[in-house]
N, C-alpha and C positions, 0 to 999 in steps of 0.2 A: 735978624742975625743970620750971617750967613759963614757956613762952615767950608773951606776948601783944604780937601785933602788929595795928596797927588802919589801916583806911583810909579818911578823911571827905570821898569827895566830895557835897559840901554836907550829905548829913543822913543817909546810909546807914552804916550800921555794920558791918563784919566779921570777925567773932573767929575766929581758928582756933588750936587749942593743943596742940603734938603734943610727944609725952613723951620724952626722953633716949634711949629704946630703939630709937625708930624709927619707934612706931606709932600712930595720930592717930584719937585716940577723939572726942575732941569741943573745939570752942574760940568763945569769945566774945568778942568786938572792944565795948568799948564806948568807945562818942564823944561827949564831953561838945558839945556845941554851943552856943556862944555867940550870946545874946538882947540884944535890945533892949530895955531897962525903960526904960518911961512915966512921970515922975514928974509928979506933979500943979503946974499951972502952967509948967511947962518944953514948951519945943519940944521934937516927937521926935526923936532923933537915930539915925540906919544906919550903923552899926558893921557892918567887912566880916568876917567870921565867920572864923576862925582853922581852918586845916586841915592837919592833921596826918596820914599813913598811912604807911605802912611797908610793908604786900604789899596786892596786888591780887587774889592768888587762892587757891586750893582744892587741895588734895589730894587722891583718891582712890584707892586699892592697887585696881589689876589684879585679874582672876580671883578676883572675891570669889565666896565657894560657902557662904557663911552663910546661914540660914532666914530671917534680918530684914534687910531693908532697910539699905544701911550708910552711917550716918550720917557728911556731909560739913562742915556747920558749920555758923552760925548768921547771919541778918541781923537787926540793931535799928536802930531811930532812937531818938532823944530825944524825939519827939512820944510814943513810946508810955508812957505811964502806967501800963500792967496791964492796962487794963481795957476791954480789947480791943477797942477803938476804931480800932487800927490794924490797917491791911489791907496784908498784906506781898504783892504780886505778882513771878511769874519769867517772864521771856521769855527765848527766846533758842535754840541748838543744845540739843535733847535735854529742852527744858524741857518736863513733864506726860507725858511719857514715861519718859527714864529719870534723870530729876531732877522731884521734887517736893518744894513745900514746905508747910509749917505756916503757912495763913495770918493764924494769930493770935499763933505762937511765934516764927516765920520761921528755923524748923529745915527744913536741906536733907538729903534723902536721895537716894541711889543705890536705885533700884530693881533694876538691871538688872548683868551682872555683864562689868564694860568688858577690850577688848583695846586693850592700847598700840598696837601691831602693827598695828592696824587705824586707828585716831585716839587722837592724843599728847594732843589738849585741845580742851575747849569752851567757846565762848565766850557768857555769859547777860548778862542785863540785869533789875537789880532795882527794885522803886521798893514806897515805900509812901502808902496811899491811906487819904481817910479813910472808913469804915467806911457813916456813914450820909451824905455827902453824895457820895462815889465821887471826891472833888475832890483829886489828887496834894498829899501832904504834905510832899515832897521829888522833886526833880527826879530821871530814872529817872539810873540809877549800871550801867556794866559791868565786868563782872570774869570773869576765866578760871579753869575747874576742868580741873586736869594730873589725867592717869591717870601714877598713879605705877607705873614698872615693877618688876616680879619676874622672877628667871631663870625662863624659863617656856620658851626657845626654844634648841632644841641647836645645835652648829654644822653645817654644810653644808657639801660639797663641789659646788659646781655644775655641773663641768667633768668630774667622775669616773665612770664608772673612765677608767685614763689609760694609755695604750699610748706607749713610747719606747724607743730605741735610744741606746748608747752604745757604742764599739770597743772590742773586745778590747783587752785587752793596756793598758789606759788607765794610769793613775797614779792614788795614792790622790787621792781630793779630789776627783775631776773631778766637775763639775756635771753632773747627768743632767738635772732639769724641778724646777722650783718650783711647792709646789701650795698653794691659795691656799682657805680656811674661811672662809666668812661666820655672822655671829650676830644674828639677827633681835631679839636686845636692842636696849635703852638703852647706847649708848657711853659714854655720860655720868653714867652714875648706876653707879658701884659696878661691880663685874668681874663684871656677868654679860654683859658682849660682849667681855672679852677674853680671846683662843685663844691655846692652848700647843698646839704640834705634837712628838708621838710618835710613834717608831716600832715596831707593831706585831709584824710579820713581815718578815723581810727580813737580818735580822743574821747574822751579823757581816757581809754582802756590801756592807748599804748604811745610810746615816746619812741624818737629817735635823734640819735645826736647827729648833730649838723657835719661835724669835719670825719667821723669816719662810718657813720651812716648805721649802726647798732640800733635795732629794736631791742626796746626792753618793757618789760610790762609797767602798768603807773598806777596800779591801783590794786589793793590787800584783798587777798583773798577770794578771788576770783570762780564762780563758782558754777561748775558745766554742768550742774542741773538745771539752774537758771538759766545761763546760755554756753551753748558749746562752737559756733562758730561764730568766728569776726573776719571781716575783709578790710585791711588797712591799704590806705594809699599812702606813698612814699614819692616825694620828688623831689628829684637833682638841677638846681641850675647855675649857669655859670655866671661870669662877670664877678665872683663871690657873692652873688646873690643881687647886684646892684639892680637897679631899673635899666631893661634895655637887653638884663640878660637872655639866652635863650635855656631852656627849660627842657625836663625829660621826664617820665614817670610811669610808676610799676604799682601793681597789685602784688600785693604780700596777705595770703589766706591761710590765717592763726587758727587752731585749731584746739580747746582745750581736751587732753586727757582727763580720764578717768581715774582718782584714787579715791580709798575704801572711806568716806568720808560720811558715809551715812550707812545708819544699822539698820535690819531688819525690821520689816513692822505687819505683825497680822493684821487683817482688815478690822478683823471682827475678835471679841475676845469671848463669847461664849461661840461653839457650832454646837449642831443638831446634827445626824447620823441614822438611817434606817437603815438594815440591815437585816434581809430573811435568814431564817434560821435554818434554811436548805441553801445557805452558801456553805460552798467546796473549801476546807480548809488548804490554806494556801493560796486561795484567787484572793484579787484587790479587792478592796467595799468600799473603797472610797480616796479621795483625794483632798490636801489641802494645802492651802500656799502664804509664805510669809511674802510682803513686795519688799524690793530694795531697790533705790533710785540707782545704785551706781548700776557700773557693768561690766562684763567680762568676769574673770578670776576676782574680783571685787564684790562681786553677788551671789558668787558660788553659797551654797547651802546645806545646813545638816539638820537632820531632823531627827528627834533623840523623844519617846515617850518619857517623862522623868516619873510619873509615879500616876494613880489613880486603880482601882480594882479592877480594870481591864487590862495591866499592862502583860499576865499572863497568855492572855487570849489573843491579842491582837501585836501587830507588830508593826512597825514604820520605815521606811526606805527613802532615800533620796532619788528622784530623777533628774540626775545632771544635766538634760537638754532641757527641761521646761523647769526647772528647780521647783518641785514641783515636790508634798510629803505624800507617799505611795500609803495608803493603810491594808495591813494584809491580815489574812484570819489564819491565826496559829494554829487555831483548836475548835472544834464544833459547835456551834449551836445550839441552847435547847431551849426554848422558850418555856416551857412545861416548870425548866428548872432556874430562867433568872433572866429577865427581861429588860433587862441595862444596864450598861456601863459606863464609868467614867472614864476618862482619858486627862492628862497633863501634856499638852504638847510644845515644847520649843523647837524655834527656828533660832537660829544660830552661823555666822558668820563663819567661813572654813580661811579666810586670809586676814589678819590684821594688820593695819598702820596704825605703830604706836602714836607715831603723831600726833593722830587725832584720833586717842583714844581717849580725849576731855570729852568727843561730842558722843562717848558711849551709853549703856554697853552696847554692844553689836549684837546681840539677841533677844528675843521676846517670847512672851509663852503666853498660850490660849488654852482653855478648855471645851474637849470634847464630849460630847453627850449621844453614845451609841443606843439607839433603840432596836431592841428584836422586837424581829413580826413573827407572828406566827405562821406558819403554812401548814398544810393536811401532808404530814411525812408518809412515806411509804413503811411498810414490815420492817420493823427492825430484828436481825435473828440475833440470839441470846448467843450466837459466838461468831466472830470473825470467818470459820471453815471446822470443819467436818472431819475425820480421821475413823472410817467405821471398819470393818472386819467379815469375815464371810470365809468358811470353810468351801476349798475348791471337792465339786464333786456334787454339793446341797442342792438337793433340789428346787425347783421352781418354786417360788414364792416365796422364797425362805427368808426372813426379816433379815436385815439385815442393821439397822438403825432408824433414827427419827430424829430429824430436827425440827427447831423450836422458833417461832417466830412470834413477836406479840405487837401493834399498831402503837407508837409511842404517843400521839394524841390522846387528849381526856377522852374523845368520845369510845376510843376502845375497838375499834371493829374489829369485826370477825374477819380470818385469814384465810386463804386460802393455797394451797403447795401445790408445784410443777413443775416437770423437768423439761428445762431446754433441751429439745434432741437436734444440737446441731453440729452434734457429732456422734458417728457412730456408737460412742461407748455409751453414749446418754440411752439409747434403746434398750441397753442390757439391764435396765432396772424399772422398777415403776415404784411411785408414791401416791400414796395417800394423801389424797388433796384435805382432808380434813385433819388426819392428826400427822402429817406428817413423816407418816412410818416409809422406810424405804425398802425394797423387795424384790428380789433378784428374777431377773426373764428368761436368762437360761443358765447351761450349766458352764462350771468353771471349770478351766485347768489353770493351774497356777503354771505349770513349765511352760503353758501356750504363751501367757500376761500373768503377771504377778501383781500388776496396779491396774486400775480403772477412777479415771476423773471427771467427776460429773458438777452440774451445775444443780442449783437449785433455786427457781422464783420463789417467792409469795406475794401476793396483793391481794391489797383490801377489798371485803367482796361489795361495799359500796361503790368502790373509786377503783375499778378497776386496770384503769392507767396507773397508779403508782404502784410500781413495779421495785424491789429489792432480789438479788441476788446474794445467793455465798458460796465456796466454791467446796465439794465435798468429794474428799479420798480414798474407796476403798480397797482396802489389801485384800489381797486371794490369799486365805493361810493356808499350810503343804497339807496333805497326807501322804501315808505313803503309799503309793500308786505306782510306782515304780520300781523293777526289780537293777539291781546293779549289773552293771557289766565293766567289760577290760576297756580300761583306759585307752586301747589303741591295739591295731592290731601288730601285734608281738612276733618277730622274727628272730627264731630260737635256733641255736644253731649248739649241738655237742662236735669237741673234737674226737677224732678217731683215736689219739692216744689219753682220753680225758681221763681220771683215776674215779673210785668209788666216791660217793659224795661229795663232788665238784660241784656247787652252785652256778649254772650255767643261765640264767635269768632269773630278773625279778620283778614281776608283774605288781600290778595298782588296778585298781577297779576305779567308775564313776559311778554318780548316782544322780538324776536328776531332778530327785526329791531333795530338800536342801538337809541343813547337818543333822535338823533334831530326827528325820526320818531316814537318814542314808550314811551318815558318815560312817558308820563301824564297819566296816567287814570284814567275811569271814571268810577262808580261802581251804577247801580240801577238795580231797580227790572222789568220783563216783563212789562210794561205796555199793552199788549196786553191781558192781564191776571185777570181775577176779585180780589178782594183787599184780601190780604190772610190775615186770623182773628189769625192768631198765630205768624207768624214772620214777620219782616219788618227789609230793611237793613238802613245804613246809612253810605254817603260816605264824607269820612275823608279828602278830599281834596292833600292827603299827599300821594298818590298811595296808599291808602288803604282803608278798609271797615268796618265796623262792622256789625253782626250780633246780634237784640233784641228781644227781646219777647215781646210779646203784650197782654199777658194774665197771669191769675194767676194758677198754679199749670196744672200738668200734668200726664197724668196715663197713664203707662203702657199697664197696663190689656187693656185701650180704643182702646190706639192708641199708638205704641212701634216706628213709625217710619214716619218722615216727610220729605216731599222735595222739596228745593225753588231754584227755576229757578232767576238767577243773568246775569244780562245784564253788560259788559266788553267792553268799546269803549277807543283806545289810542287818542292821539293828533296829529298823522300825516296827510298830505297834500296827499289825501284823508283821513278822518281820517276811520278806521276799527273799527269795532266790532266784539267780538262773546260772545254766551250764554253758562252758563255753570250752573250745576246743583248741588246742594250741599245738602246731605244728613245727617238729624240730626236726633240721635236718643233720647230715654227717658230714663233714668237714675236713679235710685236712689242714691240720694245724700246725705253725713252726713250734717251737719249745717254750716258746713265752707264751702262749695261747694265741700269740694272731693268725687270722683264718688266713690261708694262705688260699685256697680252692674248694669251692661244693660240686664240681660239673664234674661228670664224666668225662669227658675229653680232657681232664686236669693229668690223665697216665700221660697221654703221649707229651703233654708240655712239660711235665715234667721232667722226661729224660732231654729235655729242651729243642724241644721243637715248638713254637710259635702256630698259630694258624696260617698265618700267609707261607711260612715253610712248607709245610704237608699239601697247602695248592700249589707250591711248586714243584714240588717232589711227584706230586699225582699229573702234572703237567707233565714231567720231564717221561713218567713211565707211560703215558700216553703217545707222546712223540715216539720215543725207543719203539712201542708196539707199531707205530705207524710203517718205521721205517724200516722194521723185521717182517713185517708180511710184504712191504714194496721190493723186500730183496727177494725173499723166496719167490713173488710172480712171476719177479724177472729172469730168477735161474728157472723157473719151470719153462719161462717161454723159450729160453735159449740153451736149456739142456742138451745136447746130442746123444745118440743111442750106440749103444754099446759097443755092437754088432758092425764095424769096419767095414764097408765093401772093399769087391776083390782090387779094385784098380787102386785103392790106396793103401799102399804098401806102407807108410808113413806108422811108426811107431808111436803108439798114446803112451804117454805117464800120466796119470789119473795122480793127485797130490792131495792129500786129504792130512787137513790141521785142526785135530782135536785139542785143544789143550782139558790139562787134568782139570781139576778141583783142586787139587792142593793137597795139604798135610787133612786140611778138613773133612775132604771127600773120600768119605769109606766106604761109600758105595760103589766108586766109579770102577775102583780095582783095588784090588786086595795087594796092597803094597809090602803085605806083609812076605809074602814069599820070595821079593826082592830085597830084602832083609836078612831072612832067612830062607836058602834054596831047600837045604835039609829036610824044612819043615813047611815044605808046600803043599807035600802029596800028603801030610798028615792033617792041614789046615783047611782041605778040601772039601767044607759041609756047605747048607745051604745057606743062604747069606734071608731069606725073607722068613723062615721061622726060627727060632730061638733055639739053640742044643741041648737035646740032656742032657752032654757031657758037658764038665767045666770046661773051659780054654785050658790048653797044658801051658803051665808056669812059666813065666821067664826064664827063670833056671833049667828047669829042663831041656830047652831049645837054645838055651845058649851054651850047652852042654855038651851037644850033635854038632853045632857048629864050623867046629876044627876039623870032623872026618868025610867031608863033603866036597868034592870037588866042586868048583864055580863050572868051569868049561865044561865040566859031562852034563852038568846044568842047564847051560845054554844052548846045546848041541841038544839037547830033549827038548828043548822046549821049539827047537825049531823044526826037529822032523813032526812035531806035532803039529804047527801051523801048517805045513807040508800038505797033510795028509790030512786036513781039518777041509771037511767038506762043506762049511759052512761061512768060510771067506767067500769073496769075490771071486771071480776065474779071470787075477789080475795081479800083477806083480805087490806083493805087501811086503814093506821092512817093520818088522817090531823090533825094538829094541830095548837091554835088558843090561841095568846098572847093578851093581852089588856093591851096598855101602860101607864092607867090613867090618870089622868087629865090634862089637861093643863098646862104650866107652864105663872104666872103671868107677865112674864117678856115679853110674846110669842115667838112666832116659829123665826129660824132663817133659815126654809128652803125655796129652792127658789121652793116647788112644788107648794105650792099658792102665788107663786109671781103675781102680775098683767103683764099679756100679750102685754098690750101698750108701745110703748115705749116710753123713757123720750127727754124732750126739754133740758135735761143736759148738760152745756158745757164743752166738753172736750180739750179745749185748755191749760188747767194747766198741762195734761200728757205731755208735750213737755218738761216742764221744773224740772219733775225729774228724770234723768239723761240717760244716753246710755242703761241703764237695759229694760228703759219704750219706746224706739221709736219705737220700731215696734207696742207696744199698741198706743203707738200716732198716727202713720201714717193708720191703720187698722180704729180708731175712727176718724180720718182726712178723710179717705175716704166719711167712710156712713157718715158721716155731710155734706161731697159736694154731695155725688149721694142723700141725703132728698133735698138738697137745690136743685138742679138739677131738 
């Protein structure tokens, strides 16, 4: 049977003709083409040319391995005649490489031997040409050649080999992994890309379905203590499995898991136990184990005593890495007193699956049988430690206690006592290696150590390796040995304005004896001592003191510093004294009591002068003196002498510029007689000893006043300079003011002030304000040193 299909784009032809079997030897496509005929006299007429096709391409079978060339098909047009006029040309993918044609026959051949797998089809372009003018005889035409496929490719596992887990114990059927064959065929063309899945290796434990390739388990209750790994083979072949097909195949390594499927089981269901009875309460004595086939969190384990007359004494633990029962000792030993024990011990599961809680229970219980040995114990002492006593001061050897040691064995041995001296304090005692007794090496002070801690052996005087210890504390108790003194030393300070009985401190004593020998004290003054007129203590009952004053006001300037002897006796059995001295100084105080100054140098700052002031001040009269002798040398060097020679006739004026003193200066000149002229010649006494007449009154001399000429005044006073032999022998002008009269209202100077002083009291200056207290305290003074 032969098939011919053709396809005329406009004038190319392509036959292909492939046989009932399969296999496509060779094929021709012919295409009639419809012409235009010219008839003679008639117009031409273009007739659109009729086009008919059916396929567009080509065949060629895969993996040709044939010596010739394998032919693909044929191109014709209707121009070609035979006679080989027409020029068949191919372009396109693979064209003159592994597609050539006959360009007189326009037979196409396969040179080259194609893989689907690599390219499915090509696509060319044919055209034909005329031969001697090169001039296309039909427009170019394309068309595709298919590589037709053969099972040439096996299936593939891509993913393999494949490692999975599934739990024991599962149900048939359970899904383990789905594994999954590819087939580098044609899907499409005939079963060489479809996979059937077999199973290999693996049966009867495990199954796999054929079309989509699922393991699943095929048998109940599968159990990974018996066996926990399986390696199944899995293989894919194509053709749907027929004869002929090609084959693929993978290793699939099932693994079962672990669930809690089996309970714990002791080996043995009685144990045996020794156990010396010089085991450390709290170390292990022993260990024991339930087995469980499972693993992981499925084996985990607890271990629980439930009952038996040791469950006081002993105790049980779990060790989570080796599940493993820990047995430990609560409580001591004694063989003397009970030489066995029983034990109830379960093991017990810490995770359940109920599932398979038919194959329970998940715990077991065994009995233990502890046996005590006996050993040779060391000294036992009849107490834990020691608390003994000892007055500080006791002499050497002074007992001080005894401990008791007795060998807990039947046999009894005799004891023997000794101090570890491997510390200091252990030297300060000694014992009695027979009874015990403890006794002191030197002497105590308790304010030195109040505590000393000592050790104390015994062992037995057979077996003198076994050695006991206990640890013994004795207290230093007080006496009293010590006298009291002041808490600190006491800076006591009275103000200068303080009033009679102003408690100015208050003192405290120490004792370094403790309370039962020092805490009372008692505070007075020497009485060996005459009554001291400025301070007196008073004692407070309360371990304390106060210090008063017993006068009013206090100075400085007298006396800056006083000091009272204080008498300190405690309440102990003797009781103790001592003296102690407490020094107070004088102060100047503001009005509230705060100290404002104790120094001397407190006057001058007071009228506010600073210390760096007064080194300025003393700088500046420093420099002034510096520069009043640089003047006088300089006039002394450049002085000239009095005495004119004859050839300079040249007139000297000598100018001399005294200035006064002032209203202040009564020594410099008695200004009084320029005041009053009248009364100069009567004011005329000596100015450096004091007169026994009084000064005449104001009134009197303002009385003379009116009948005194000024001018005859002046005119005497100058034939006096005149004739005064004790100027210069050089022209002098004095000159001579007269201030006139009096004024009605009088004088407001203090030169005729009266000389007595006043009975005025100055106590209102205190109260106006911080500007005025040092005038207050200055006029405070001279009121007490008049009344004084």
């Amino acid at each position: 049977m032969r098939i011919t299909s053709c396809i005329c784009p406009v004038l190319v032809c392509l036959c292909f003709v492939q046989r009932s079997y399969g296999a496509a030897h060779h094929g021709s496509i012919k295409v009639t083409r419809n012409q235009t005929k010219h008839i003679e006299g008639e117009t031409e007429v273009h007739h659109r040319p009729k086009r008919g096709w059916v396929w567009n391409q080509f065949f060629v079978l895969e993996e040709h391995m044939g010596p010739d060339p394998q032919y693909v098909g044929k191109l014709h047009s209707n121009s070609d005649k035979g006679d080989g006029s027409v020029k068949y040309i191919l372009t396109g993918e693979g064209a003159g490489t592994i597609f050539i044609i006959d360009d007189t026959t326009g037979d196409i051949h396969s040179t080259k031997s194609l893989d689907r797998e690599q390219k499915t089809h090509y696509v060319l372009h044919a055209q034909a040409i005329d031969r001697r003018t090169n001039k296309p005889l039909e427009p170019e035409s394309e068309f595709i050649i298919k590589v037709q496929d053969i099972n040439d490719n096996a299936p593939k596992f891509t993913d393999g080999p494949y490692i999975v887990t599934v739990p024991e114990m599962s149900e048939m059927g359970t899904s383990v992994l789905q594994v999954t064959a590819t087939d580098a065929d044609d899907p499409t063309y005939g079963n060489s890309a479809r996979v059937v899945y077999s199973i290999l290796q693996g049966q009867p434990y495990f199954s796999v379905d054929p079309k989509t390739g699922v393991i699943r388990t095929a048998l109940h209750n599968m159990d990974r203590e018996a066996r926990e790994h399986y390696s199944v083979v899995i293989q894919a072949k194509d053709m749907a499995g027929q004869v002929g097909g090609l084959s693929g195949s993978t290793t699939v390594n099932i693994t079962l898991t672990d669930v809690n499927d089996n309970p714990p089981r002791f080996p043995q269901k009685h144990y045996q136990l020794y156990v010396p009875e010089s085991a450390q309460v709290g170390s292990a004595v022993g260990k024991i184990k339930a087995n469980d086939a499972d693993t992981g969190s499925n084996a985990d384990m607890k271990y629980t005593i439930i009952n038996g007359d040791g469950s006081g004494v002993f105790s049980i633990s779990t060790d989570k890495e080796t599940r493993e029962g820990i047995l430990s000792l609560k409580k001591p030993l004694n063989y003397e007193k009970k030489k066995s024990y029983t034990l109830n011990i379960e093991g017990a599961n810490t995770h359940l699956d109920f599932r398979f809680s038919h194959l329970g229970p998940f715990k077991d219980v065994t009995m233990l049988k502890i046996i005590v040995g006996d050993v040779d114990e060391p000294p036992l002492f009849t107490m834990p430690s020691y608390v003994m006593e000892v007055y500080e001061n006791a002499k050497i050897g002074t007992p001080v206690g005894t401990v008791t040691a007795q060998d807990p064995d039947a046999a009894n041995s005799l004891v023997r006592y000794f101090i570890d001296h491997n510390t200091e304090e252990d030297r300060y005692f000694t014992i009695d290696a027979s009874t015990g007794t403890i006794k002191t090496a030197k002497i105590f002070d308790r304010e030195e150590t109040p505590w000393y801690n000592i050790t104390v052996a015994a062992s037995e005087i057979d077996n003198p390796g076994l050695v006991s210890h206990v640890p013994v504390g004795v207290r230093i108790l007080d006496v009293n040995d010590n006298p009291p003194e002041l808490a600190r030393d006491y800076d006591v300070v009275v103000c200068e304005n303080a009033k009679p009985g102003q408690v100015i401190q208050t003192i405290t004593a120490t004792d370094k004896d403790n309370s039962a020998n020092g805490a009372r004290f008692h505070f007075s003054l020497d009485e060996g001592l005459s009554l001291n007129p400025n301070f007196t203590l008073r004692n407070n009952e309360d371990n304390t003191a106060s210090i008063l004053t017993r006068r009013r006001r206090y100075s400085r300037t007298t006396q800056d510093t006083y000091y009272l002897p204080v008498l300190i006796s405690d309440g102990g059995v003797p009781p103790l004294s001592s003296s102690s001295t407490l020094t107070i100084r004088v102060c100047a105080c503001e009005r509230d009591g705060r100290v404002r100054t104790c120094h001397a140098e407190a006057f001058l700052s007071s009228a506010g002068l600073s210390t760096g002031a007064l080194i300025a001040i003393l700088l500046c009269i420093v420099i002034l003196l510096a520069i009043v002798v640089l003047f006088i040398t300089l006039r002394r060097s450049k002085k000239e002498p009095l005495i004119i020679s004859e050839e300079d006739v040249r007139e000297n004026v000598v100018t001399y510029d005294d200035e006064g003193g002032g209203e202040e200066d009564t020594e410099a000149f008695d200004i009084t007689a320029l005041r009053n002229p009248s009364a100069a010649e009567e004011l005329k006494y000596r100015r450096d000893v004091r007169p026994e007449a009084k000064p005449v009154s104001r009134h009197h001399l303002s009385s003379s006043l009116d009948s005194i000429d000024v001018q005859e005044f002046i005119k005497q006073r100058l034939a006096e300079a005149d004739l005064d032999p004790s100027v210069p022998p050089y022209d002098s002008l004095q000159t001579y003011a007269y201030e006139g009269h009096r004024s009605e209202a009088g004088s407001i100077s203090s030169l005729d002030s009266a000389t007595t002083h006043s009975d005025q009291d100055y106590n209102y200056l205190g109260d106006w304000g911080p500007e005025f207290k040092k005038l207050a305290e200055l006029y405070g003074e001279i009121e007490s040193e008049r009344t004084t």
